[in-house]
NUNU-443631 format. One line per field, with one value per residue (C-alpha): residue number from 1; x negated, y negated, z negated. Coordinates in Angstrom, 1 decimal. Example, Ala and Ser with C-alpha at 12.3 -4.5 7.8 and 13.67 -1.06 7.14 Angstrom:
BEGIN
num <- c(1,2)
east <- c(-12.3,-13.7)
north <- c(4.5,1.1)
up <- c(-7.8,-7.1)
***
This chain:
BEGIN
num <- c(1,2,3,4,5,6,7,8,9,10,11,12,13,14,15,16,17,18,19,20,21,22,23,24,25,26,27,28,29,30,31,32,33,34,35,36,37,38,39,40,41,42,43,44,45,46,47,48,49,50,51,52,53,54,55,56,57,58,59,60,61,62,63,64,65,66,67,68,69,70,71,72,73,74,75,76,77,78,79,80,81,82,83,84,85,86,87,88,89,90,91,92,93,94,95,96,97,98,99,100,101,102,103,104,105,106,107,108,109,110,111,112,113,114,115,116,117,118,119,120,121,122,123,124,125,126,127,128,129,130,131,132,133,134,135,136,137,138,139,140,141,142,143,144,145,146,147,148,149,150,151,152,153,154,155,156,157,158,159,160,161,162,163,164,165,166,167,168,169,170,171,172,173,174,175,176,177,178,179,180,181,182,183,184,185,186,187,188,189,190,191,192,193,194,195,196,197,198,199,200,201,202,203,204,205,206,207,208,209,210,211,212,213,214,215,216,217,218,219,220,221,222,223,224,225,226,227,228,229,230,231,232,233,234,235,236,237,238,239,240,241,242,243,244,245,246,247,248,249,250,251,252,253,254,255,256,257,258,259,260)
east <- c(-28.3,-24.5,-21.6,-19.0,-14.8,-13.0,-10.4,-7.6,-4.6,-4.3,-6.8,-9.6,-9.8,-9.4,-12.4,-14.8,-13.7,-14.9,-18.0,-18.8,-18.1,-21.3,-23.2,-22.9,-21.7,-19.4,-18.7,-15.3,-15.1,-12.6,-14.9,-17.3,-20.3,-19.9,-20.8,-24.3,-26.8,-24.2,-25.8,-22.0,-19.0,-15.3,-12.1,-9.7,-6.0,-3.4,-0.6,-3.0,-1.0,-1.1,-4.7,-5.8,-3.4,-5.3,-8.6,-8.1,-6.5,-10.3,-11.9,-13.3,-12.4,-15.3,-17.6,-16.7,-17.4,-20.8,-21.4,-20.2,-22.8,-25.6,-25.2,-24.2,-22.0,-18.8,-15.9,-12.2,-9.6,-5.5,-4.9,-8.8,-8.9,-6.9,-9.1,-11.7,-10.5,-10.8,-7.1,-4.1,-0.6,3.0,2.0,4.6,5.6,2.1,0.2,-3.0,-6.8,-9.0,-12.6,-13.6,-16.5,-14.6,-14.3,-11.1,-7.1,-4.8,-1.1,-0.5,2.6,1.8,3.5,6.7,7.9,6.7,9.7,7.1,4.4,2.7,-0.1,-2.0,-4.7,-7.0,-9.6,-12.7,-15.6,-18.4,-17.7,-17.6,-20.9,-22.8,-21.5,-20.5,-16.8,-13.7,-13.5,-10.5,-9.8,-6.3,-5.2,-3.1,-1.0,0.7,2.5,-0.6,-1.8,-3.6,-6.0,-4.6,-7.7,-11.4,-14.4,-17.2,-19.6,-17.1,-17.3,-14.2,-14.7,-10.7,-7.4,-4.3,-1.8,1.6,4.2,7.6,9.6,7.0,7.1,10.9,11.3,8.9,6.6,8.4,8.5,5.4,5.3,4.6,6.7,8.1,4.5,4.1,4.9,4.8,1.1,-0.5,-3.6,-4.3,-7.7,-6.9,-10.9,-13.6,-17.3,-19.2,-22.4,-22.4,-18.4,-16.6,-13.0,-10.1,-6.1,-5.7,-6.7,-10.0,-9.7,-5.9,-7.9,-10.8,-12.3,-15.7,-16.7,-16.1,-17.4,-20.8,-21.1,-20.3,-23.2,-25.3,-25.0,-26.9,-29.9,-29.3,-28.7,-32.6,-31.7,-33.1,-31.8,-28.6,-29.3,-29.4,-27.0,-27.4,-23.9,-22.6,-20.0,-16.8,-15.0,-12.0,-14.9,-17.1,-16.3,-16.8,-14.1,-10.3,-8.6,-7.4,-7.0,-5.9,-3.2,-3.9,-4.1,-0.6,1.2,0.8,1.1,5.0,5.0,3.5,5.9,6.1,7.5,9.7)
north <- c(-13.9,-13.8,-11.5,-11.4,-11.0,-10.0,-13.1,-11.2,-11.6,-10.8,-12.4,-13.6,-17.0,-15.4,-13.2,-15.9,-18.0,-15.5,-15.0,-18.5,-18.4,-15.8,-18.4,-16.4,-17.6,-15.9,-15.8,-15.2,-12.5,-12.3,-11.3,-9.0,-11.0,-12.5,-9.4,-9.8,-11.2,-10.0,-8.0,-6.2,-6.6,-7.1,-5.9,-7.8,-6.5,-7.7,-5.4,-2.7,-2.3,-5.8,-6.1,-3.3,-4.5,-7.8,-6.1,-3.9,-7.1,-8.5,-5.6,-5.4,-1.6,-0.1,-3.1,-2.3,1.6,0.7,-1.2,0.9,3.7,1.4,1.6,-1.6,-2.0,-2.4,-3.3,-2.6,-3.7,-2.7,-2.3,-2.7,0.8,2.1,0.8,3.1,6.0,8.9,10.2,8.2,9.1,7.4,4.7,3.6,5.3,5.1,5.2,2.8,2.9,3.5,2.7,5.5,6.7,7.5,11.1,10.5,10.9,8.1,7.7,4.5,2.9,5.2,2.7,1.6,-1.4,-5.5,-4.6,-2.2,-4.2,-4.5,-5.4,-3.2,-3.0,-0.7,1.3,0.4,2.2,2.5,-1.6,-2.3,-0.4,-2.4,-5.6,-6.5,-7.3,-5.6,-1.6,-2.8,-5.4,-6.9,-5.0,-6.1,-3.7,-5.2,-2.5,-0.8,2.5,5.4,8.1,11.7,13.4,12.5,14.4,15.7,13.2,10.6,8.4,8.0,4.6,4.3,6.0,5.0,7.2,7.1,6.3,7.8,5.7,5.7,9.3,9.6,6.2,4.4,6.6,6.8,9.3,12.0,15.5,16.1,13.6,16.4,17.2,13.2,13.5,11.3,11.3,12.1,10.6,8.8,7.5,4.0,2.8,4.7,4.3,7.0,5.5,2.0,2.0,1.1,0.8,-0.5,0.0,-3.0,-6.8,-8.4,-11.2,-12.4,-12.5,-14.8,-11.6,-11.7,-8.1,-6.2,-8.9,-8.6,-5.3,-5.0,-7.4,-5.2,-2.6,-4.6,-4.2,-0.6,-0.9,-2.8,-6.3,-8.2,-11.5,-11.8,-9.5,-9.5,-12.4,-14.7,-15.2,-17.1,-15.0,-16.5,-16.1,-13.8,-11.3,-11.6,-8.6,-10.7,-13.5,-13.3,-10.6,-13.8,-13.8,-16.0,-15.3,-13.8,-16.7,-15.0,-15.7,-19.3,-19.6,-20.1,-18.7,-15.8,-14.3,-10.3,-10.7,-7.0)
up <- c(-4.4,-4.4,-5.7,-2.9,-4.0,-1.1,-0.2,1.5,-0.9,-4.3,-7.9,-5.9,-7.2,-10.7,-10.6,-8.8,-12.0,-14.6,-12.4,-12.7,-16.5,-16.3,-14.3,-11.3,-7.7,-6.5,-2.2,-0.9,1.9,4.7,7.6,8.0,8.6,5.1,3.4,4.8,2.2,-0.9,-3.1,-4.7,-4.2,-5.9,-4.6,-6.1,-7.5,-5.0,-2.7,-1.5,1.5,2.8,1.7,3.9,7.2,6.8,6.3,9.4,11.5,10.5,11.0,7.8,6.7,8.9,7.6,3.7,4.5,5.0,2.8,-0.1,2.0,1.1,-2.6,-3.0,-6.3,-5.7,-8.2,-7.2,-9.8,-9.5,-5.3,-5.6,-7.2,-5.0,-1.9,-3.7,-3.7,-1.6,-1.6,-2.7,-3.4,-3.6,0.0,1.7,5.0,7.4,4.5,4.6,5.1,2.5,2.1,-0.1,-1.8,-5.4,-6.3,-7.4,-6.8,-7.2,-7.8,-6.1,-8.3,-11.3,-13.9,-11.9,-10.3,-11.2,-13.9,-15.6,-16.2,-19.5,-21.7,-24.1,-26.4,-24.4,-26.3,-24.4,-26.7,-23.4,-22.7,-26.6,-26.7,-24.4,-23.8,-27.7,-29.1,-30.8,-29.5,-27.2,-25.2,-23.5,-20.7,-17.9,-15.8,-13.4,-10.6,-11.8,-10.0,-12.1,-11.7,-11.4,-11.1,-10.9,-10.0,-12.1,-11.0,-12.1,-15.8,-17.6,-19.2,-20.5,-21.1,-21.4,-23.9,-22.4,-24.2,-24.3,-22.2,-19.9,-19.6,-18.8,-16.6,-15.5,-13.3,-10.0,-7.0,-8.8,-7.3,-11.3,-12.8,-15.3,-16.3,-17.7,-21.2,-24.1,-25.7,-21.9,-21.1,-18.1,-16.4,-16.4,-15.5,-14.1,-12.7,-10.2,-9.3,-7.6,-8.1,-10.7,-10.9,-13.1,-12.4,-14.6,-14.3,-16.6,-14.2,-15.6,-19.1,-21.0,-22.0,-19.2,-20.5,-17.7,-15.1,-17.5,-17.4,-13.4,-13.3,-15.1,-12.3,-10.2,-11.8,-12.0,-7.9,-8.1,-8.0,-10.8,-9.7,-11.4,-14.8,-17.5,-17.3,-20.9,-21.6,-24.3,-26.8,-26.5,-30.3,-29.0,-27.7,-31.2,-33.7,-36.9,-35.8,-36.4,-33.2,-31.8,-28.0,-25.2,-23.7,-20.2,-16.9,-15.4,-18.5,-18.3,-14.7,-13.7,-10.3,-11.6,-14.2,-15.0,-18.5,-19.5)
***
């Protein structure tokens, strides 16, 4: 059995990668037959708007639908999130399609511009708890979305705490920009059932947490196959080693530069 990533545009290589560092294969989807035999799902971070023209020029919106109606898991990271959700604010002019499923409201550019992108040290105390490793772990936000509001049935699994230049510049076009102050906490990664979602990017990092503890909702869905998946500790993850941590995949990439 096989964890599909959708191939559209966007980190797909990246998260088929740290799948295989988890001894899992990972399928790349960019038709709708491919999705048969997959037993979850990843939506990878990309530019949500492109991703969901090509998915519709492939017909692949209706085929994604029901597949998330099935209960299969599905992951959706950054544009992935966005995908997700069941409402989405701040799209371009026309909008896009959404699969839906998450109880949950999203502000499409809720950080900024490629200008605003950042790295943090994310508290994570839900991943800490069951995969292992420090209580944070290296976020990457690149043109990163957020969640405005989420439903009861949804799990907060992170926050981010805005800081104060963030509050006053770099959240653009909000019907409630003047209600983002510094100190504000916003849903940064969520889970409702077989979806889970994250406005930032594990994939751009060593850190396989989050890819473990997707795969871990497999078994939850009744598929055995795949969990629990023996994975080795890297040092950066352990909590008794020095918090030294590779720098994430973007960074030392040269086409892909989003420095401040």
């Amino acid at each position: 059995m096989s964890v599909g990533v959708l191939a559209l545009q966007g980190s797909f290589h990246e998260h088929t990668a740290a799948l295989g560092k988890l001894g899992v294969k990972g399928v790349l989807v960019k038709k709708p037959e491919q999705l048969e035999g997959l037993v979850g799902l990843i939506i990878p971070g990309g530019e949500s708007t492109t991703m969901a023209r090509l998915a519709e020029y492939h017909n692949l919106i209706q085929a994604l639908q029901d597949f998330c109606k099935k209960g299969k898991p599905i992951w959706g990271t950054c544009a992935g999130l966005i995908f997700l959700a069941n409402k989405a604010i701040g799209q371009k002019s026309g909008g896009q399609e959404l699969i839906g499923g998450l109880d949950c409201t999203v502000h499409r550019n809720f950080f900024g511009s490629q200008l605003n992108s950042f790295e943090t040290e994310l508290p994570v105390p839900k991943i800490a708890a069951e995969e292992g490793g420090p209580e944070t772990f290296r976020a990457v936000f690149i043109r990163a979305p957020a969640i405005l509001e989420a439903g009861p049935s949804v799990e907060v699994l992170a926050e981010y705490t805005l800081l104060s230049k963030e509050s006053t510049s770099t959240i653009e076009n909000m019907e409630n920009e003047g209600q983002c102050q510094a100190g504000q906490k916003v849903i940064v990664a969520v889970k409702q059932g077989n979806l889970l979602a994250t406005a930032f990017h594990p994939e751009l990092t060593s850190d396989t947490r989050w890819h473990s503890y997707f795969l871990k909702m497999l078994g939850e869905n009744g598929d055995q196959s795949l969990v629990p998946v023996k994975v080795k500790q890297d040092p950066e993850n352990s909590v008794s080693s020095p918090q030294h941590r590779d720098l994430p995949i973007f960074r030392q990439t040269e086409v892909l530069s989003f420095e401040k």
